[in-house]
C-alpha positions as semicolon CSV with decimal commas, in nm:
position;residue;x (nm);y (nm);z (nm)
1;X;5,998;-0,440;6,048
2;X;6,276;-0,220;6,194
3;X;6,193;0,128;6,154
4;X;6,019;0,264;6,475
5;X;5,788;0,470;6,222
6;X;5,626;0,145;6,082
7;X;5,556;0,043;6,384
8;X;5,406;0,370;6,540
9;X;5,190;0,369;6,178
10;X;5,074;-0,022;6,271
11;X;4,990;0,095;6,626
12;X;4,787;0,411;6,477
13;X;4,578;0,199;6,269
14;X;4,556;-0,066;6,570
15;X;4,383;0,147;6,807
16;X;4,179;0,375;6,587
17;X;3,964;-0,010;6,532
18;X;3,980;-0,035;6,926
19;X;3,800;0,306;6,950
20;X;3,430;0,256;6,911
21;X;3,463;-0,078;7,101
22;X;3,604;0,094;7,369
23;X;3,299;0,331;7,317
24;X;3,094;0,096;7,370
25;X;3,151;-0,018;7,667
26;X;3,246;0,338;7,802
27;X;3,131;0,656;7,648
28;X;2,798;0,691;7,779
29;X;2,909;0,592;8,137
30;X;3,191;0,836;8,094
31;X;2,962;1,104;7,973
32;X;2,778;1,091;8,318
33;X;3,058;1,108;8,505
34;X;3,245;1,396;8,363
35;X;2,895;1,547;8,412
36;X;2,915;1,549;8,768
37;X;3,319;1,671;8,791
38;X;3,440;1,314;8,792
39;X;3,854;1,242;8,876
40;X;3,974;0,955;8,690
41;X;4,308;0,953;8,842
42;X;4,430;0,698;9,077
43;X;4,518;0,827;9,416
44;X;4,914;0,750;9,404
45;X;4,853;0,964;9,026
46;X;4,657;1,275;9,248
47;X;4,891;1,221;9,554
48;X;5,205;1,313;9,236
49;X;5,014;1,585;9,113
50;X;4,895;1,747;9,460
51;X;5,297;1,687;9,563
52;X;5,389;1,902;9,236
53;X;5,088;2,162;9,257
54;X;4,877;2,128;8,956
55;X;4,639;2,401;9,018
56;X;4,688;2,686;8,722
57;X;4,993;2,518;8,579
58;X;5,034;2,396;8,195
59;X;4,941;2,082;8,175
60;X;5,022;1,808;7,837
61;X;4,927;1,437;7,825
62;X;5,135;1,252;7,546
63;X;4,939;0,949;7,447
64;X;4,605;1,050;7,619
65;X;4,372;0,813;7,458
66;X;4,064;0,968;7,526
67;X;4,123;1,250;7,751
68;X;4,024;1,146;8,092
69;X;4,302;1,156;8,287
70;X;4,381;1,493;8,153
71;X;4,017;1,603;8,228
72;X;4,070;1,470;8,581
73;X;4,373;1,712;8,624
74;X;4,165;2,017;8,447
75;X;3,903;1,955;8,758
76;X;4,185;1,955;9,010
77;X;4,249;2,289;8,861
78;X;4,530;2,259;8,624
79;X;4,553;2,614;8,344
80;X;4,616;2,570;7,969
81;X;4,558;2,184;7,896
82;X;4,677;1,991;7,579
83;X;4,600;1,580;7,492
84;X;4,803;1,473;7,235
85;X;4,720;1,135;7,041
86;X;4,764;0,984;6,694
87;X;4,450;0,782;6,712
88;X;4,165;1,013;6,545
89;X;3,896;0,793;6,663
90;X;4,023;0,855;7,061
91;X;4,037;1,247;7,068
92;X;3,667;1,243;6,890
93;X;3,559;1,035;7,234
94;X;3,819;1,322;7,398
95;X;3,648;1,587;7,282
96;X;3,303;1,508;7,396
97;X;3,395;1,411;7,698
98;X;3,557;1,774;7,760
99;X;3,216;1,925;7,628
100;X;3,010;1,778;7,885
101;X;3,294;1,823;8,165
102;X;3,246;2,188;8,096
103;X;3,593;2,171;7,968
104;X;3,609;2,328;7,646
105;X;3,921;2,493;7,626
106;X;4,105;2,150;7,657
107;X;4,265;2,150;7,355
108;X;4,339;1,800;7,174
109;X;4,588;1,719;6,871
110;X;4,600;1,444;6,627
111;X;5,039;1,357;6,626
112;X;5,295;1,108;6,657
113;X;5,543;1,161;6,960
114;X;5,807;1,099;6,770
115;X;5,728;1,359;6,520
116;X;5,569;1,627;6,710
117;X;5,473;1,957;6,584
118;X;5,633;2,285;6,613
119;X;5,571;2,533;6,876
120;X;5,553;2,323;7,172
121;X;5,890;2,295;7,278
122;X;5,915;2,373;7,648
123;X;5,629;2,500;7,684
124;X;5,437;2,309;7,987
125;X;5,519;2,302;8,339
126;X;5,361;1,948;8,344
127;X;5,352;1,615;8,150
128;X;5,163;1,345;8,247
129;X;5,179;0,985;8,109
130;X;4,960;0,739;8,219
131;X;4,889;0,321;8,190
132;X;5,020;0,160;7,870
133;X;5,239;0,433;7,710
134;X;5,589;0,305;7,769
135;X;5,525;-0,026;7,595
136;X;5,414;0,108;7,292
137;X;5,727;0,259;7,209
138;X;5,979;0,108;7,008
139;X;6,261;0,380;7,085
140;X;6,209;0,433;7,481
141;X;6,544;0,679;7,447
142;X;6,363;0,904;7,165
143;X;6,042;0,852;7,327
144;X;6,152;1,036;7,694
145;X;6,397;1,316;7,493
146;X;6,034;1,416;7,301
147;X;5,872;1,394;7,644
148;X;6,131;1,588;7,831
149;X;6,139;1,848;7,565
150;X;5,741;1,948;7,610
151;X;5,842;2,092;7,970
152;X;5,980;2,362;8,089
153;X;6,293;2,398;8,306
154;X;6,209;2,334;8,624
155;X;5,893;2,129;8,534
156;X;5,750;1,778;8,555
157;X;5,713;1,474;8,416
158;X;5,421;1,252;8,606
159;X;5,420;0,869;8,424
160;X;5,159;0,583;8,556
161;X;5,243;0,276;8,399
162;X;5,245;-0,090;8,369
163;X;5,528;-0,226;8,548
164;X;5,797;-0,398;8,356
165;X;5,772;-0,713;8,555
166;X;5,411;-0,772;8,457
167;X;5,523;-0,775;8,103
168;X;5,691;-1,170;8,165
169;X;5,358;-1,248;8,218
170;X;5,031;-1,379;8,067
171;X;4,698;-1,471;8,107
172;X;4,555;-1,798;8,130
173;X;4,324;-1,802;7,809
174;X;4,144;-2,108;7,958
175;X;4,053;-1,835;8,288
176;X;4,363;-1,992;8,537
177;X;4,575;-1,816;8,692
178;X;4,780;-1,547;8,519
179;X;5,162;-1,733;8,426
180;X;5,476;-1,642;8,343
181;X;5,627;-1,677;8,042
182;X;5,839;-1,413;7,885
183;X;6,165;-1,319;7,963
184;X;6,239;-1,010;8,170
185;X;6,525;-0,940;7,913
186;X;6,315;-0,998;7,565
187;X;6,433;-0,744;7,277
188;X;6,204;-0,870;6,985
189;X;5,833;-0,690;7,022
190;X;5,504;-0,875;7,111
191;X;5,290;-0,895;6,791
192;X;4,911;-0,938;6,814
193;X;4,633;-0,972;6,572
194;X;4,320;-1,039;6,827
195;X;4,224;-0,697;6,881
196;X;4,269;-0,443;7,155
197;X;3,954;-0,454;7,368
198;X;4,068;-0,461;7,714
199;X;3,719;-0,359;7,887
200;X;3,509;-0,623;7,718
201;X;3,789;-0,851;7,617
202;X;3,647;-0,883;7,292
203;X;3,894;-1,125;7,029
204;X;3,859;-0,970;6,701
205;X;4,095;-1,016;6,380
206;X;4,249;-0,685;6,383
207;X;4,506;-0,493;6,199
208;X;4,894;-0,601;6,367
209;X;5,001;-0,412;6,681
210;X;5,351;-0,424;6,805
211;X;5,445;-0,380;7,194
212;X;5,777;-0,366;7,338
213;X;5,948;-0,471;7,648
214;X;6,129;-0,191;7,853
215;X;6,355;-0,301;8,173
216;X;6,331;-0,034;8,513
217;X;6,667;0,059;8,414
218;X;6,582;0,137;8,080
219;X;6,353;0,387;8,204
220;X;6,564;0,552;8,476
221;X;6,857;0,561;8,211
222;X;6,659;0,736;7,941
223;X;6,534;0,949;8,184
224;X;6,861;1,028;8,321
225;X;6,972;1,068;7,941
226;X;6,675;1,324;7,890
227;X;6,771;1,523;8,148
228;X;6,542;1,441;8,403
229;X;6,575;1,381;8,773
230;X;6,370;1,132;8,972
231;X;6,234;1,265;9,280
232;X;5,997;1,006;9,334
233;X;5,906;0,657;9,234
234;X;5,656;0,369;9,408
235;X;5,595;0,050;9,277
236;X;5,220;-0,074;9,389
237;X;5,088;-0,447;9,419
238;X;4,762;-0,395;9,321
239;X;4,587;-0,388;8,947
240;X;4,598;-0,059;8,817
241;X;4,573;-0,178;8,416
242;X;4,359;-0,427;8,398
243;X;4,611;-0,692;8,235
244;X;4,654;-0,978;8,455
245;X;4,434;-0,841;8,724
246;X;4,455;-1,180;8,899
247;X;4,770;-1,126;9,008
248;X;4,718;-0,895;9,295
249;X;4,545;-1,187;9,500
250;X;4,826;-1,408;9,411
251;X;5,098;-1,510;9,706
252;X;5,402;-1,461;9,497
253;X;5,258;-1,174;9,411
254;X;5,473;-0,957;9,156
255;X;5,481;-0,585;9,112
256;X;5,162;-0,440;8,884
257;X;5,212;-0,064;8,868
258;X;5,506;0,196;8,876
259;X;5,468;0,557;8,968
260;X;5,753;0,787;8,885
261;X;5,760;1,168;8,913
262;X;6,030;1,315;8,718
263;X;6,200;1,703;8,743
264;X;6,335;1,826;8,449
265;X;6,673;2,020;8,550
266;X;6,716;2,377;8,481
C-alpha cells in the first residue's frame, strides 16, 4: 500500500470498531462530566489557549475523536466551534456529549483531512490538534498545508501530541518495563491488527491500521513549509497519552509529550 488514501480508508474503518469500546469504558463517565462544565484539556493545552485568547474566537479541531477537547475550549468560551472526524461512530459519542454540555451549536462533520470540504478555507482563528493525530498521517507535508489552510491570517494552530521519541518505543507485553526498539529514523508504517482499545487495553482481531513515524524536524519543516511560525513549543516528561505510561517513572526517562503553538503569517 502506497497511496496515502488507502491508508486514511484502513484507519477510517480501524477506529469506527474502536468506537463503542471506547464507549464503554467512557461515555457514561463522560456524560457526567460534561454535565457539570467539565475541561478536558491538559494544563500546558489551556496555558496555549489562555496565551492565544480563546474566548469568542472560531475554533476547529481536525481529528477530534469524540469532541472533548473541543467541548473543553467551548466552556473556556471559545465562539463558532467545528470537530471534524472521518470516524462516524466518534462524532455520534461527539454529539451527545455536546447535548448534555449544553453545547448544541458545536457543530461536527464526518471528512477526511486530506479531502476536506468546501467552504472552510480560512475561516477559523483557531485549530487545535490534540494526542495521536500526527502519527496517523501518512503525508505529514499535506497533512499541516490542510491544517494551515482552516485558519485565518493571523490565527493559530494549537497541536498536543505524542512525542516522536516515544514512537522508538514499546511496551513490555509480559507488563516490564516499556523498551526500545524502533528506530528514530523508520520510514515504513507500523501495521496492527489487535485492535485500538487504549482505555481497557482490550486485544481484539481488528480490521489493519497503519501509523507512521514523524521526526521533530519533520514537523517544524512542514510547518515552516505551511506557512506557519512557531512561537512556542515545550516538550513534557510526564504521560499525557497513555502509551508507555511507565516511562515517566523511569531514570532515563525520555520525552512523552510535545506542545507546539503555531501562528499562521499574514
Amino acid at each position: 500500500m502506497t497511496n496515502p488514501a488507502d491508508y486514511v480508508a484502513a484507519n477510517r474503518e480501524a477506529w469506527n470498531e474502536a468506537a463503542p469500546r471506547h464507549a464503554a469504558h467512557n461515555q457514561q463517565r463522560l456524560k457526567a462530566l460534561f454535565a457539570q462544565g467539565y475541561n478536558h484539556l491538559s494544563d500546558e493545552y489551556t496555558a496555549m489557549l489562555e496565551r492565544i485568547g480563546v474566548a469568542g474566537k472560531s475554533v476547529v479541531q481536525v481529528c477530534c475523536n469524540n469532541g472533548i477537547d473541543l467541548l473543553s475550549a467551548k466552556g473556556m468560551g471559545a465562539g463558532e466551534c467545528l470537530g471534524i472526524d472521518q470516524a462516524a461512530a466518534f462524532l455520534q459519542q461527539a454529539q451527545e456529549l455536546a447535548a448534555v454540555a449544553g453545547h448544541a451549536d458545536v457543530r461536527f462533520i464526518e471528512a477526511n483531512v486530506y479531502a476536506l470540504p468546501d467552504g472552510l478555507t480560512g475561516r477559523y482563528d483557531i485549530a487545535m490538534t490534540t494526542i495521536g493525530v500526527t502519527g496517523w498521517m501518512p503525508d505529514i507535508g499535506v497533512f499541516f498545508k490542510a491544517v494551515a489552510g482552516l485558519v485565518k491570517p493571523g490565527g493559530y494552530w494549537v497541536m498536543e501530541e505524542m512525542h516522536p521519541v516515544l514512537m522508538m518505543y514499546e511496551p513490555d507485553p509480559a507488563g516490564g518495563p516499556s523498551r526500545l526498539q524502533h528506530s528514530y529514523f523508520r520510514t515504513e508504517p507500523f501495521v496492527e491488527t489487535t485492535g485500538l482499545d487504549y482505555f481497557g487495553h482490550e486485544a481484539y482481531e481488528s480490521a489493519p491500521n497503519y501509523s507512521f513515524t514523524h521526526k521533530l524536524s519533520d514537523l517544524v519543516n512542514a510547518g515552516v513549509a505551511a506557512g506557519l511560525e512557531l512561537e512556542f513549543m515545550d516538550e513534557v516528561g510526564h504521560d499525557i497519552s497513555n502509551f508507555c505510561s511507565d516511562l515517566e517513572l523511569a531514570e532515563a526517562r525520555p520525552p512523552l509529550g510535545l506542545y507546539m503553538l503555531w501562528r499562521k503569517r499574514d
